[in-house]
mmCIF file as Biopython writes it, N, C-alpha, C and O atoms, coordinates in Angstrom:
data_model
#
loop_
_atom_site.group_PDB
_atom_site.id
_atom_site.type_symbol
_atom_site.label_atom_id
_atom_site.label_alt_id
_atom_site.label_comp_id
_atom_site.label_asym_id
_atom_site.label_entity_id
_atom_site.label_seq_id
_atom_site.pdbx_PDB_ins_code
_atom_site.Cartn_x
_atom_site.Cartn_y
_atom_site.Cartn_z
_atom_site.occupancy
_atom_site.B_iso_or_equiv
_atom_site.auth_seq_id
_atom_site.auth_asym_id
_atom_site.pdbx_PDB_model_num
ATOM 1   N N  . UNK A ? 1  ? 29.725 21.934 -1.122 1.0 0.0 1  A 1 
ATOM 2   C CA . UNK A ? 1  ? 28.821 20.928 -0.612 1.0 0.0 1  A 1 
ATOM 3   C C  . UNK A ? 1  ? 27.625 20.826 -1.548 1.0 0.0 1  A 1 
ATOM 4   O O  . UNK A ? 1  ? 27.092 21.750 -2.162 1.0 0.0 1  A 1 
ATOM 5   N N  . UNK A ? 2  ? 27.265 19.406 -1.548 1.0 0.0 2  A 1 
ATOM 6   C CA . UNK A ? 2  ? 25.915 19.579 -2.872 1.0 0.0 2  A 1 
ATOM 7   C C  . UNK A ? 2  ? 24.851 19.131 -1.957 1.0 0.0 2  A 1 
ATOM 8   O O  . UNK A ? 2  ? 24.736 17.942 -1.661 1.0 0.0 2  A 1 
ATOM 9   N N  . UNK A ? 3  ? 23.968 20.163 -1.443 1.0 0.0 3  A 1 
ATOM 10  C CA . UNK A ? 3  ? 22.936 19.741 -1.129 1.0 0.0 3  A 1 
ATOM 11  C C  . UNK A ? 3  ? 21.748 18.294 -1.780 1.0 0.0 3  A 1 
ATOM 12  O O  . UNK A ? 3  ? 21.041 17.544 -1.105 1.0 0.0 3  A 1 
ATOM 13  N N  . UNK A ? 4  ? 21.889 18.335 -2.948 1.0 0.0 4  A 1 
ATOM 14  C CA . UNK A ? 4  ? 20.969 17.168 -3.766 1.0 0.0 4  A 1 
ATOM 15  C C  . UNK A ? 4  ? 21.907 16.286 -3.927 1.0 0.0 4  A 1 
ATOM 16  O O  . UNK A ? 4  ? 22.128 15.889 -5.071 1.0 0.0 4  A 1 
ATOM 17  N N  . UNK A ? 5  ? 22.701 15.760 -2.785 1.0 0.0 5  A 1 
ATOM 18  C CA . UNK A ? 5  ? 23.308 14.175 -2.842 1.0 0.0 5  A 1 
ATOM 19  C C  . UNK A ? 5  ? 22.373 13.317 -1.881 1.0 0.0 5  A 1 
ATOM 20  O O  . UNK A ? 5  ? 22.751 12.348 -1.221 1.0 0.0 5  A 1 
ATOM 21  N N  . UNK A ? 6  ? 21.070 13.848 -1.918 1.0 0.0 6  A 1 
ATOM 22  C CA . UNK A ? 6  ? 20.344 12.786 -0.918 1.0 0.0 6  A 1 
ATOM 23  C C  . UNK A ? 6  ? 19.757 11.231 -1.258 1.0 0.0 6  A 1 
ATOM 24  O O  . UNK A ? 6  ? 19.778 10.663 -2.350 1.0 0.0 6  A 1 
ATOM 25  N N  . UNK A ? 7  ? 19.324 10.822 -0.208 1.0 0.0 7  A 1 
ATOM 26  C CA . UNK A ? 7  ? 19.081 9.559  -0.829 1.0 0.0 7  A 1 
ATOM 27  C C  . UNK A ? 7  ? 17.637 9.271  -0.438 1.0 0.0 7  A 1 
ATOM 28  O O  . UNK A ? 7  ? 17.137 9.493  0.665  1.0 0.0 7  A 1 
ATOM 29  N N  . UNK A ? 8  ? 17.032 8.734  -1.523 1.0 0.0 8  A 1 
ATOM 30  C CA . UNK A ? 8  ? 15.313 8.459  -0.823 1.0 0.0 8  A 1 
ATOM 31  C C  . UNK A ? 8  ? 15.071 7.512  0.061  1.0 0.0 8  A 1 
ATOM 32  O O  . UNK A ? 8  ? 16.001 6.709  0.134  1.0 0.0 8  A 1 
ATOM 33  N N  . UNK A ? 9  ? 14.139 7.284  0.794  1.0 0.0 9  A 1 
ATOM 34  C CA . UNK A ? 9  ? 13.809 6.101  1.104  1.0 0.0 9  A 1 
ATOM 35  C C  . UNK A ? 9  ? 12.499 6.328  0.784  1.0 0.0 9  A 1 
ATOM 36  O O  . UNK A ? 9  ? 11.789 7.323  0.927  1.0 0.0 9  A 1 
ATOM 37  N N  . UNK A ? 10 ? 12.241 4.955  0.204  1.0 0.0 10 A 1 
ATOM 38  C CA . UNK A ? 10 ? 10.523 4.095  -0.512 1.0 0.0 10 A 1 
ATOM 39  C C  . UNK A ? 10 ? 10.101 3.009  0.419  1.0 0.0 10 A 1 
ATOM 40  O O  . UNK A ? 10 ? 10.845 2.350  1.145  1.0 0.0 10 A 1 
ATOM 41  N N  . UNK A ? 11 ? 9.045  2.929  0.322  1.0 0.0 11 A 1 
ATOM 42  C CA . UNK A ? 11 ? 8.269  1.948  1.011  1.0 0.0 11 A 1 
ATOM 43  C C  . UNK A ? 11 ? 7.769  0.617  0.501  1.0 0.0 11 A 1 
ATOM 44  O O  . UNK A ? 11 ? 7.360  0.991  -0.598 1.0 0.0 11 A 1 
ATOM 45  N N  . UNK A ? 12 ? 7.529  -0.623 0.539  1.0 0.0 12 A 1 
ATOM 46  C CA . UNK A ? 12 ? 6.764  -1.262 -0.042 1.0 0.0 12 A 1 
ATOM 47  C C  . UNK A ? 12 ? 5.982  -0.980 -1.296 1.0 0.0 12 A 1 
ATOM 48  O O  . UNK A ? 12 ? 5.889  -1.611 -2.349 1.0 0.0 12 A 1 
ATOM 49  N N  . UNK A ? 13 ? 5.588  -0.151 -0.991 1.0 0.0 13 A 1 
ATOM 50  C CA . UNK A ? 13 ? 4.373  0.413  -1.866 1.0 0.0 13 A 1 
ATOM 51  C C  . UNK A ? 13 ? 4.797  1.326  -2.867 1.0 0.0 13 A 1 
ATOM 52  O O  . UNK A ? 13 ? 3.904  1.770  -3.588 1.0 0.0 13 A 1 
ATOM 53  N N  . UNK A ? 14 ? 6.002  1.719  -3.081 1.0 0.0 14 A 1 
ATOM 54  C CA . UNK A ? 14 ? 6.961  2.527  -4.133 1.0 0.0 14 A 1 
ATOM 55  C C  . UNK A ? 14 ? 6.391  4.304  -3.967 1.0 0.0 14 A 1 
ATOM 56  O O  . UNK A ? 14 ? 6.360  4.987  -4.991 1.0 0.0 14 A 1 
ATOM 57  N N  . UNK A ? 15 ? 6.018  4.850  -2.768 1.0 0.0 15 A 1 
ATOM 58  C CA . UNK A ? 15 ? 5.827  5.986  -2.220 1.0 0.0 15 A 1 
ATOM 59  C C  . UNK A ? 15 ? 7.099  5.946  -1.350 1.0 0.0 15 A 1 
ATOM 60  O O  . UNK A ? 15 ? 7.485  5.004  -0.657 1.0 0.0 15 A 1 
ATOM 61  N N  . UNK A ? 16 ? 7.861  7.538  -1.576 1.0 0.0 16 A 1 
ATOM 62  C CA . UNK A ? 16 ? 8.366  8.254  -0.676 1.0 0.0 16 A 1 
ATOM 63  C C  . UNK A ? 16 ? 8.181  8.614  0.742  1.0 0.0 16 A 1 
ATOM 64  O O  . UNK A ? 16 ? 7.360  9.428  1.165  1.0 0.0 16 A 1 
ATOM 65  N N  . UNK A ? 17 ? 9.377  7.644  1.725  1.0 0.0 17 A 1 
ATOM 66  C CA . UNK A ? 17 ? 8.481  8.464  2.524  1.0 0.0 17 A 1 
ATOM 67  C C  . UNK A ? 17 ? 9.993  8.921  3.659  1.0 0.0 17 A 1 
ATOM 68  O O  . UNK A ? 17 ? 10.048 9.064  4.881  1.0 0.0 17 A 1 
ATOM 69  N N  . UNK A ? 18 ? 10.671 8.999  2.973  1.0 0.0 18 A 1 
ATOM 70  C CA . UNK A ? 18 ? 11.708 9.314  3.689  1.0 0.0 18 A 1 
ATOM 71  C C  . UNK A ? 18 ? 12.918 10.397 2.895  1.0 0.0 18 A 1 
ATOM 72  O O  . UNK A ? 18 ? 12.948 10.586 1.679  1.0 0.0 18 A 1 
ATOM 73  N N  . UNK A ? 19 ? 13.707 10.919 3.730  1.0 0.0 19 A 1 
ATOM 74  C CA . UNK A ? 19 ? 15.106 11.213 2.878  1.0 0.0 19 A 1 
ATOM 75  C C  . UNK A ? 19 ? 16.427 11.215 4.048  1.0 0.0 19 A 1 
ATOM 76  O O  . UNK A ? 19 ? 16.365 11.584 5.221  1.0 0.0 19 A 1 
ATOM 77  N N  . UNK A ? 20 ? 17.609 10.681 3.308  1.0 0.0 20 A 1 
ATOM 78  C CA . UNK A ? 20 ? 18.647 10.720 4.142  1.0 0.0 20 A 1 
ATOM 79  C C  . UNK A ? 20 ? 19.542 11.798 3.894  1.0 0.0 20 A 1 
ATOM 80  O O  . UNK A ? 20 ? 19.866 11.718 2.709  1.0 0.0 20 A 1 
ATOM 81  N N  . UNK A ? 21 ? 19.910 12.439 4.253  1.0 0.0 21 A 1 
ATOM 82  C CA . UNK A ? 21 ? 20.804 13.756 4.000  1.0 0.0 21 A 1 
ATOM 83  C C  . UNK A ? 21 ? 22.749 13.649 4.661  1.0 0.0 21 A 1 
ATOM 84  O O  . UNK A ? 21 ? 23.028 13.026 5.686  1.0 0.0 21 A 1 
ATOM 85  N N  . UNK A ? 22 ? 23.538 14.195 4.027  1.0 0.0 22 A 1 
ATOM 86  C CA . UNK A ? 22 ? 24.806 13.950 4.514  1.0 0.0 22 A 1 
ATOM 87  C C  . UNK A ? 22 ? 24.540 15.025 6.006  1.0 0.0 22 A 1 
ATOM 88  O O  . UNK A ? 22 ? 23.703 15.916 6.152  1.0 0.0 22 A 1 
ATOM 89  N N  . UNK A ? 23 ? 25.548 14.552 6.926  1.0 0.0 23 A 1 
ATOM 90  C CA . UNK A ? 23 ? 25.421 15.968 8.159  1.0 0.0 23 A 1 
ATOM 91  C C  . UNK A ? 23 ? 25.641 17.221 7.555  1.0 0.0 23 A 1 
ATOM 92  O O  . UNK A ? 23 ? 25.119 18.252 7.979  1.0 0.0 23 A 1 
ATOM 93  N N  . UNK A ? 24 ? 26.532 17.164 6.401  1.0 0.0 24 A 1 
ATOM 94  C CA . UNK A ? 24 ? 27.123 19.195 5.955  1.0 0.0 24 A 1 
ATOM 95  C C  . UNK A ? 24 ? 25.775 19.202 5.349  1.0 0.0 24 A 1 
ATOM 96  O O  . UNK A ? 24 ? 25.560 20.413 5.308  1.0 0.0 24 A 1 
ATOM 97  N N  . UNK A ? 25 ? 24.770 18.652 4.871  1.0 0.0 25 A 1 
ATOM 98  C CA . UNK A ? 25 ? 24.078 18.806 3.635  1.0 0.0 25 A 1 
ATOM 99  C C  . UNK A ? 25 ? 22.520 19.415 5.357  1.0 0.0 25 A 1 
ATOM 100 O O  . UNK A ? 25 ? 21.880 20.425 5.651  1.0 0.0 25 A 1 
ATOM 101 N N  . UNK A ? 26 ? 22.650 18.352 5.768  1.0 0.0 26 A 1 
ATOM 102 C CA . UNK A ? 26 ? 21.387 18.559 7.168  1.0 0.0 26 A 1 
ATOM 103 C C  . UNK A ? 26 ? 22.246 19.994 8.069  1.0 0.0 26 A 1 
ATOM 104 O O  . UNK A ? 26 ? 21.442 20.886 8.338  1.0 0.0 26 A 1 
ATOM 105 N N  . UNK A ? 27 ? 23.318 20.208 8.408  1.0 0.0 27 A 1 
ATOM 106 C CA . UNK A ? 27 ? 23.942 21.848 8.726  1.0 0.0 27 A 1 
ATOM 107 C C  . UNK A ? 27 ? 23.205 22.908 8.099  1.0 0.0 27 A 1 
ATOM 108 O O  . UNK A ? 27 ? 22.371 23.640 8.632  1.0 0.0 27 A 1 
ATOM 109 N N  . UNK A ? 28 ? 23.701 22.911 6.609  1.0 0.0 28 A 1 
ATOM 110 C CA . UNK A ? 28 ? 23.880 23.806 5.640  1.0 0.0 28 A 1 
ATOM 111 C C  . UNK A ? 28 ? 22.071 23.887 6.152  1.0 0.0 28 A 1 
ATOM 112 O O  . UNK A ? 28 ? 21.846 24.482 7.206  1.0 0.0 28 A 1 
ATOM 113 N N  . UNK A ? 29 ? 21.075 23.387 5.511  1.0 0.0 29 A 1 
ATOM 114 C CA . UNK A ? 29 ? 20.100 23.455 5.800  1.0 0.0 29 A 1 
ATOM 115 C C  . UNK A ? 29 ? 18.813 24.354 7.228  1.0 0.0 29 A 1 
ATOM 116 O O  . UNK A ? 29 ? 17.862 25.131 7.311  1.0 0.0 29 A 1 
ATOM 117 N N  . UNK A ? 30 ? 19.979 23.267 8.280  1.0 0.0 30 A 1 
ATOM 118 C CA . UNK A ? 30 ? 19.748 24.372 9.611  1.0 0.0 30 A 1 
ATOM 119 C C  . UNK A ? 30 ? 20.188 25.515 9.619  1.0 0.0 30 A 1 
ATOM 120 O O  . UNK A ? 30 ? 19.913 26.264 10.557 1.0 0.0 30 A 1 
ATOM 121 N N  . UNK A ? 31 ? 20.962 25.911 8.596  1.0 0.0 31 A 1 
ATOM 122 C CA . UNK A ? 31 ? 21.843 27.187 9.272  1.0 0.0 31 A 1 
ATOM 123 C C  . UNK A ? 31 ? 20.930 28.131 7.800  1.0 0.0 31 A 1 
ATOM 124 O O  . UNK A ? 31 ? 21.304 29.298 7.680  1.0 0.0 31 A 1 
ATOM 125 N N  . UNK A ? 32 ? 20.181 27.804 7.105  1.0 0.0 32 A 1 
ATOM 126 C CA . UNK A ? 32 ? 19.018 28.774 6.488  1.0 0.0 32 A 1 
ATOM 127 C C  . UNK A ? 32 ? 18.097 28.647 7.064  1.0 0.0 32 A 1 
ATOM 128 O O  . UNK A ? 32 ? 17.563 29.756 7.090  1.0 0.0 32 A 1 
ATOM 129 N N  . UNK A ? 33 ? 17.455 27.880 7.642  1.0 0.0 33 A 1 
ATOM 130 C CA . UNK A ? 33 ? 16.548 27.804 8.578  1.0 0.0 33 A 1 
ATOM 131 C C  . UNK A ? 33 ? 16.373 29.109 9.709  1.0 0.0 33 A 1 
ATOM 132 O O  . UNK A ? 33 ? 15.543 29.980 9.967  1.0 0.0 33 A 1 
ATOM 133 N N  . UNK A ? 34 ? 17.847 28.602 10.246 1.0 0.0 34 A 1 
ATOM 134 C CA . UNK A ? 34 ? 17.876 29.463 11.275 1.0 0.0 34 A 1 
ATOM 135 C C  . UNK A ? 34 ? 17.903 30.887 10.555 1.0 0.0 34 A 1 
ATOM 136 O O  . UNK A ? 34 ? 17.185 31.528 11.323 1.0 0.0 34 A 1 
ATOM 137 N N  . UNK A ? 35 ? 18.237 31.652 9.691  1.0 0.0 35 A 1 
ATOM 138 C CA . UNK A ? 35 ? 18.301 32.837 8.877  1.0 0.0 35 A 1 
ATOM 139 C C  . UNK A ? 35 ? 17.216 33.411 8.484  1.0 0.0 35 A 1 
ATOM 140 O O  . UNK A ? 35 ? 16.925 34.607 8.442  1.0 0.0 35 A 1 
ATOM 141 N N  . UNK A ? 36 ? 16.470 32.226 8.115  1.0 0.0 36 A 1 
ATOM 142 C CA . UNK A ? 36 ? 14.846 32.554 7.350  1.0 0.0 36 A 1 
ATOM 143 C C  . UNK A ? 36 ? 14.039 33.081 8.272  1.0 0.0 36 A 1 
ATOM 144 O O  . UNK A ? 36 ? 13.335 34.061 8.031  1.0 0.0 36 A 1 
ATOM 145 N N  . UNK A ? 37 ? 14.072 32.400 9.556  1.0 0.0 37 A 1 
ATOM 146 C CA . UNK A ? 37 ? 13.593 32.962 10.908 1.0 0.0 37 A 1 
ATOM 147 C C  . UNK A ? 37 ? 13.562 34.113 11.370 1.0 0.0 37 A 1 
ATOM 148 O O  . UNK A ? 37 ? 12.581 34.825 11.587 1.0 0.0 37 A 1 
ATOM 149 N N  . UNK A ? 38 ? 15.297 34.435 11.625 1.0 0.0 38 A 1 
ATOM 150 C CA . UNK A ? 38 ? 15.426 36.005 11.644 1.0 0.0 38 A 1 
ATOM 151 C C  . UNK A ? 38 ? 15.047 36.692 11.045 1.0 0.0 38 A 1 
ATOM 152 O O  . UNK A ? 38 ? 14.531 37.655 11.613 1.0 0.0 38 A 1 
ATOM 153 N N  . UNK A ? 39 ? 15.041 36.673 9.762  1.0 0.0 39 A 1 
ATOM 154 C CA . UNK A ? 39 ? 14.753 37.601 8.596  1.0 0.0 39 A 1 
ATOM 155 C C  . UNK A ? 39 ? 12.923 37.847 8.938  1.0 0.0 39 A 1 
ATOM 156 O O  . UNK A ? 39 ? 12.424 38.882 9.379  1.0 0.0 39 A 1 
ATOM 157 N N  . UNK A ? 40 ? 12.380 36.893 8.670  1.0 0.0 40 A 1 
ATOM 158 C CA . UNK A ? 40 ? 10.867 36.708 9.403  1.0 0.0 40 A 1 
ATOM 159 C C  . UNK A ? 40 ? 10.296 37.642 10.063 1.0 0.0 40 A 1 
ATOM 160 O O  . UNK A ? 40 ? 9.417  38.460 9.788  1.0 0.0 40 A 1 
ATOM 161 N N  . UNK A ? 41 ? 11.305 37.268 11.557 1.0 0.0 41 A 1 
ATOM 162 C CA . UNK A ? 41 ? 11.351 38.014 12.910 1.0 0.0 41 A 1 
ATOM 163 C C  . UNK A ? 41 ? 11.277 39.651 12.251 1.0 0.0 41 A 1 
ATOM 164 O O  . UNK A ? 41 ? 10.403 40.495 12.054 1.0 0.0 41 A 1 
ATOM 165 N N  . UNK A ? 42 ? 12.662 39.528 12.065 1.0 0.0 42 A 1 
ATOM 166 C CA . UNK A ? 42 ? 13.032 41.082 11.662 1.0 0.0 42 A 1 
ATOM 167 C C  . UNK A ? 42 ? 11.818 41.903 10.862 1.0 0.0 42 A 1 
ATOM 168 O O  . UNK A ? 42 ? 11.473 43.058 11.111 1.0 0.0 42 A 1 
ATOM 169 N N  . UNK A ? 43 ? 11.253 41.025 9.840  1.0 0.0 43 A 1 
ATOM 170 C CA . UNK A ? 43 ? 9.936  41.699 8.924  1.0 0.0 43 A 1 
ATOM 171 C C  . UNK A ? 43 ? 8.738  42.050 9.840  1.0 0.0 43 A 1 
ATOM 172 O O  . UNK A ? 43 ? 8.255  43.181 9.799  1.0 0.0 43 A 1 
ATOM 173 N N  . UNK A ? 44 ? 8.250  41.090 10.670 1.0 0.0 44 A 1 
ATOM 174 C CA . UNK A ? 44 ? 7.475  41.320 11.910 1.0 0.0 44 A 1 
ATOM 175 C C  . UNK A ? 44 ? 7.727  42.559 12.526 1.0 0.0 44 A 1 
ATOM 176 O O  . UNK A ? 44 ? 7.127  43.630 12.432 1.0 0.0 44 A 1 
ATOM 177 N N  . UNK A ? 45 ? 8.827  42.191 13.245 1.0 0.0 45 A 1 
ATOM 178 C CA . UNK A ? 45 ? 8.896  43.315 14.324 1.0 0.0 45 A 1 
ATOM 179 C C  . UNK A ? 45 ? 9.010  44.978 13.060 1.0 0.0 45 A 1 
ATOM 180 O O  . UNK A ? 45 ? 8.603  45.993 13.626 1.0 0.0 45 A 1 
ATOM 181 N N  . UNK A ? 46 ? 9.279  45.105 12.233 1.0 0.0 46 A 1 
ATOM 182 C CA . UNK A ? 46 ? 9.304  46.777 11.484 1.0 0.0 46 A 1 
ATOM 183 C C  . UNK A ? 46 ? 7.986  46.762 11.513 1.0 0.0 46 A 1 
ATOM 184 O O  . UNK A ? 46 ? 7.490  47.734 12.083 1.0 0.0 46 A 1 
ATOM 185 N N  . UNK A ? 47 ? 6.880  45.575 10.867 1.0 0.0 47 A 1 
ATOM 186 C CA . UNK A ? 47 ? 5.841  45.544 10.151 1.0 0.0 47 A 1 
ATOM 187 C C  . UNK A ? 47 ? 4.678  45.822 11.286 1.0 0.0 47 A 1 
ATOM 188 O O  . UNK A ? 47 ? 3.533  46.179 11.008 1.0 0.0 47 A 1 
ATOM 189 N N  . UNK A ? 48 ? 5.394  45.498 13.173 1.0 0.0 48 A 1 
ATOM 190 C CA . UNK A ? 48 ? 4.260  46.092 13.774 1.0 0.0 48 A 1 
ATOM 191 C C  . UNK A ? 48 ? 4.307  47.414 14.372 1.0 0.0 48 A 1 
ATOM 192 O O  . UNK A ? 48 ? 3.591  47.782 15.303 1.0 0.0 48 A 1 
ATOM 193 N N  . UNK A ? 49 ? 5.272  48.168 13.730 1.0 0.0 49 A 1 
ATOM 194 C CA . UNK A ? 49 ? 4.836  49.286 13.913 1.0 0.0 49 A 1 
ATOM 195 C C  . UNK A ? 49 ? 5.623  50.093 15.624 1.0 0.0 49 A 1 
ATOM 196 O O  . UNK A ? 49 ? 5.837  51.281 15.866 1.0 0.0 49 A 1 
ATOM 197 N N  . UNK A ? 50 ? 5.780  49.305 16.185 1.0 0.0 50 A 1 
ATOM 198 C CA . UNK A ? 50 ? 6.040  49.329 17.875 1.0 0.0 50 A 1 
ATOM 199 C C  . UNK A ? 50 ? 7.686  50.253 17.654 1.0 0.0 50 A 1 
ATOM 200 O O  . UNK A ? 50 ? 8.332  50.228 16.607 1.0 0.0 50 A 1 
ATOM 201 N N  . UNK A ? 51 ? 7.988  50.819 18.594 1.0 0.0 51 A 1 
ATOM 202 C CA . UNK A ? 51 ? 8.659  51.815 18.902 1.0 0.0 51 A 1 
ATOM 203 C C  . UNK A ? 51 ? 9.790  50.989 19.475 1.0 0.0 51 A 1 
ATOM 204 O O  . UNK A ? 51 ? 9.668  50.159 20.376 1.0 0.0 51 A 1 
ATOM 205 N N  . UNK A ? 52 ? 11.445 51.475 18.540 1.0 0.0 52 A 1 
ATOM 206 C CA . UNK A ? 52 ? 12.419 50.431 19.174 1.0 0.0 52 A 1 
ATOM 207 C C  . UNK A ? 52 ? 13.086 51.170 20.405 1.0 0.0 52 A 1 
ATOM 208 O O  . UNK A ? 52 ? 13.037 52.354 20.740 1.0 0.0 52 A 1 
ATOM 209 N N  . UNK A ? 53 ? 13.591 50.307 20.849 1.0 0.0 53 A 1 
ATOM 210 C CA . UNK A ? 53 ? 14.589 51.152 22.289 1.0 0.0 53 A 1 
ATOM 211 C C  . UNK A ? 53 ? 15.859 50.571 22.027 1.0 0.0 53 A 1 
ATOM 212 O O  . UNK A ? 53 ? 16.254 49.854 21.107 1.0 0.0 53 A 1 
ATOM 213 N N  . UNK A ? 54 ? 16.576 51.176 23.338 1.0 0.0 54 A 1 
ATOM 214 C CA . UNK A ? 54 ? 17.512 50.913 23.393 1.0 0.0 54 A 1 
ATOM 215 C C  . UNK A ? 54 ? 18.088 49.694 24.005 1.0 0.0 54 A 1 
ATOM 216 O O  . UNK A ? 54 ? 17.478 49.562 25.066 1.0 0.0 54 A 1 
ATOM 217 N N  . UNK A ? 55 ? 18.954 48.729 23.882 1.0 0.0 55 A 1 
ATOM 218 C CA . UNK A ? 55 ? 19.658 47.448 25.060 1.0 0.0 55 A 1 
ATOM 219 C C  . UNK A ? 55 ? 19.487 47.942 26.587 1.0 0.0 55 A 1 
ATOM 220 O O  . UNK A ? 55 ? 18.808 47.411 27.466 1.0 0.0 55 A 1 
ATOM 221 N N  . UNK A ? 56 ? 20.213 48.998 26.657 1.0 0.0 56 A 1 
ATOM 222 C CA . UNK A ? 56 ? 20.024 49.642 27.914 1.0 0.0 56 A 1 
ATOM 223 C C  . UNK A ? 56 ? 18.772 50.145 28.407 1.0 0.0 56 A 1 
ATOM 224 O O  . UNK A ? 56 ? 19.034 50.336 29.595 1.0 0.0 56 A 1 
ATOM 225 N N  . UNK A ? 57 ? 17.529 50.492 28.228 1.0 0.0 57 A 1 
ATOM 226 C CA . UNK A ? 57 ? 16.372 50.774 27.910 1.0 0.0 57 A 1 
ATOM 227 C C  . UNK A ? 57 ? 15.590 49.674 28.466 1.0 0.0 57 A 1 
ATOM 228 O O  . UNK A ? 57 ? 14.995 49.648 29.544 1.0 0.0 57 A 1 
ATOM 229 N N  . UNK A ? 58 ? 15.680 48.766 27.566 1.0 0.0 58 A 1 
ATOM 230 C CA . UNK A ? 58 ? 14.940 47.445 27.839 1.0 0.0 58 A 1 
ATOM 231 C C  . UNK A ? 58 ? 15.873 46.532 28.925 1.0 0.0 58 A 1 
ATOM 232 O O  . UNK A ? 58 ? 15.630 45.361 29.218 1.0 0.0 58 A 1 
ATOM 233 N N  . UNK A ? 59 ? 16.677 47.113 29.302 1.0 0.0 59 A 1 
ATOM 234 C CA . UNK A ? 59 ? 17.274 46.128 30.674 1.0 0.0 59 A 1 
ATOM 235 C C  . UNK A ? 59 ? 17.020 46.904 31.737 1.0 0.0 59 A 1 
ATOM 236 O O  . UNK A ? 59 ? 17.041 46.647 32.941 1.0 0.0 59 A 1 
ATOM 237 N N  . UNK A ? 60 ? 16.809 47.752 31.224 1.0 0.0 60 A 1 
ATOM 238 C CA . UNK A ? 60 ? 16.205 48.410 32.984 1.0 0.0 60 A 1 
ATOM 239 C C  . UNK A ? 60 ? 14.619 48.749 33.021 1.0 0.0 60 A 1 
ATOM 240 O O  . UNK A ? 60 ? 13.956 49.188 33.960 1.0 0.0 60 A 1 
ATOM 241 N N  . UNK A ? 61 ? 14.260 48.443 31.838 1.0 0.0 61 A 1 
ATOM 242 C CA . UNK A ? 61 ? 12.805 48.303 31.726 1.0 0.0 61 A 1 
ATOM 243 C C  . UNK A ? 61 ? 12.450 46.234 32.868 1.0 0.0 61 A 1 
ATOM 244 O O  . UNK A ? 61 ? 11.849 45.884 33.884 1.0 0.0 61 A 1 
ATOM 245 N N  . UNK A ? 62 ? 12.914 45.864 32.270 1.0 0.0 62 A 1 
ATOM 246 C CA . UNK A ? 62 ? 12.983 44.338 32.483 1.0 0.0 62 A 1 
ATOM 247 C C  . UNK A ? 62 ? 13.115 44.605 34.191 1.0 0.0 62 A 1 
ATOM 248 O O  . UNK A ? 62 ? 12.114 44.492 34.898 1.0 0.0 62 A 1 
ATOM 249 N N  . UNK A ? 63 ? 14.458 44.971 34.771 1.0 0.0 63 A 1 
ATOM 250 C CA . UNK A ? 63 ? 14.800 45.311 35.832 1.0 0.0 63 A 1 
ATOM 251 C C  . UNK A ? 63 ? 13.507 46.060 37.090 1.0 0.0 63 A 1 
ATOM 252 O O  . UNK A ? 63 ? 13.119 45.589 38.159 1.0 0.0 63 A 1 
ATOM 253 N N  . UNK A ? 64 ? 13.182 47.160 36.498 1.0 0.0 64 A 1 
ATOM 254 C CA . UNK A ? 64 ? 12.360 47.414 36.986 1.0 0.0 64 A 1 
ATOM 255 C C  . UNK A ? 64 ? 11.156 46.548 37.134 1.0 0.0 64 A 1 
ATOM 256 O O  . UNK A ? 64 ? 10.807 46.266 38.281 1.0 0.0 64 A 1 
ATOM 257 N N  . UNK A ? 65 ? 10.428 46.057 36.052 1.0 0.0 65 A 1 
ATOM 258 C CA . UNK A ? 65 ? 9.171  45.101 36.366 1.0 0.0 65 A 1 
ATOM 259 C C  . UNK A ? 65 ? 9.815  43.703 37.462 1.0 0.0 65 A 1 
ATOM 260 O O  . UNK A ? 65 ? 9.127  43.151 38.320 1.0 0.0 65 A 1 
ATOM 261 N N  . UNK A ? 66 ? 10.792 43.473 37.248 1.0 0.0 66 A 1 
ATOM 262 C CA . UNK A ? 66 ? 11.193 42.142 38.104 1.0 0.0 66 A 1 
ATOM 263 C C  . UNK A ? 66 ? 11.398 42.626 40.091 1.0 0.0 66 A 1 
ATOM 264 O O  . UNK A ? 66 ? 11.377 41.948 41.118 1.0 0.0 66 A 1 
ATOM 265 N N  . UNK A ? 67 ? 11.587 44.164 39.798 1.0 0.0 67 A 1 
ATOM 266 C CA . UNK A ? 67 ? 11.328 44.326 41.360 1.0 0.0 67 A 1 
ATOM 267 C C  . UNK A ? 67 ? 10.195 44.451 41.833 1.0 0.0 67 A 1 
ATOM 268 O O  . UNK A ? 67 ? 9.954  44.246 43.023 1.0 0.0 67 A 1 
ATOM 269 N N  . UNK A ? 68 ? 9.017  44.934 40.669 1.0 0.0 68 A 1 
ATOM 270 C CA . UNK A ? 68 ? 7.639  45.272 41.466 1.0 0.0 68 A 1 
ATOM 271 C C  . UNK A ? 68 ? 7.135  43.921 41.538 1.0 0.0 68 A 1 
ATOM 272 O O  . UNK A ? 68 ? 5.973  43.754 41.910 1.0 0.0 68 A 1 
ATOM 273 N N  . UNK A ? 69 ? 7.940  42.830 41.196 1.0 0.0 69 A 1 
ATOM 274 C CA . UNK A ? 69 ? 7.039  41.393 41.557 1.0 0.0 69 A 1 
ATOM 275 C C  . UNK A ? 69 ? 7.684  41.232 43.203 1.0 0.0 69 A 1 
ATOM 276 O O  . UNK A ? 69 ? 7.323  40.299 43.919 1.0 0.0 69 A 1 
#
């Protein structure tokens, strides 16, 4: 897939102010998007330091606060 098969759109005024993208080309795109995020996430959460648990841990952590409401 070639991402740079896009097409511009110009205005009157010969400024950019648009782009059209194929759907695999607008996918491909979301689906680094969505990656860059995680990766992000993932740098965050080491970078604050906070103490990991377990799935099981945090579902009965969750569990518990939802009964004392």
């Amino acid at each position: 897939m070639d991402i740079l098969s896009e097409q511009i759109i110009i205005d009157d005024k010969g400024e950019r102010t648009g782009v059209i993208l194929s759907i695999g080309a607008y996918k491909k795109i979301l689906e680094e998007l969505e990656e860059l995020e995680s990766i992000h996430a993932y740098d965050e959460a080491k970078a604050s330091g906070d103490e990991a648990i377990s799935l099981d841990q945090a579902i009965r952590e969750i569990e518990v606060t939802r009964n004392e409401l």
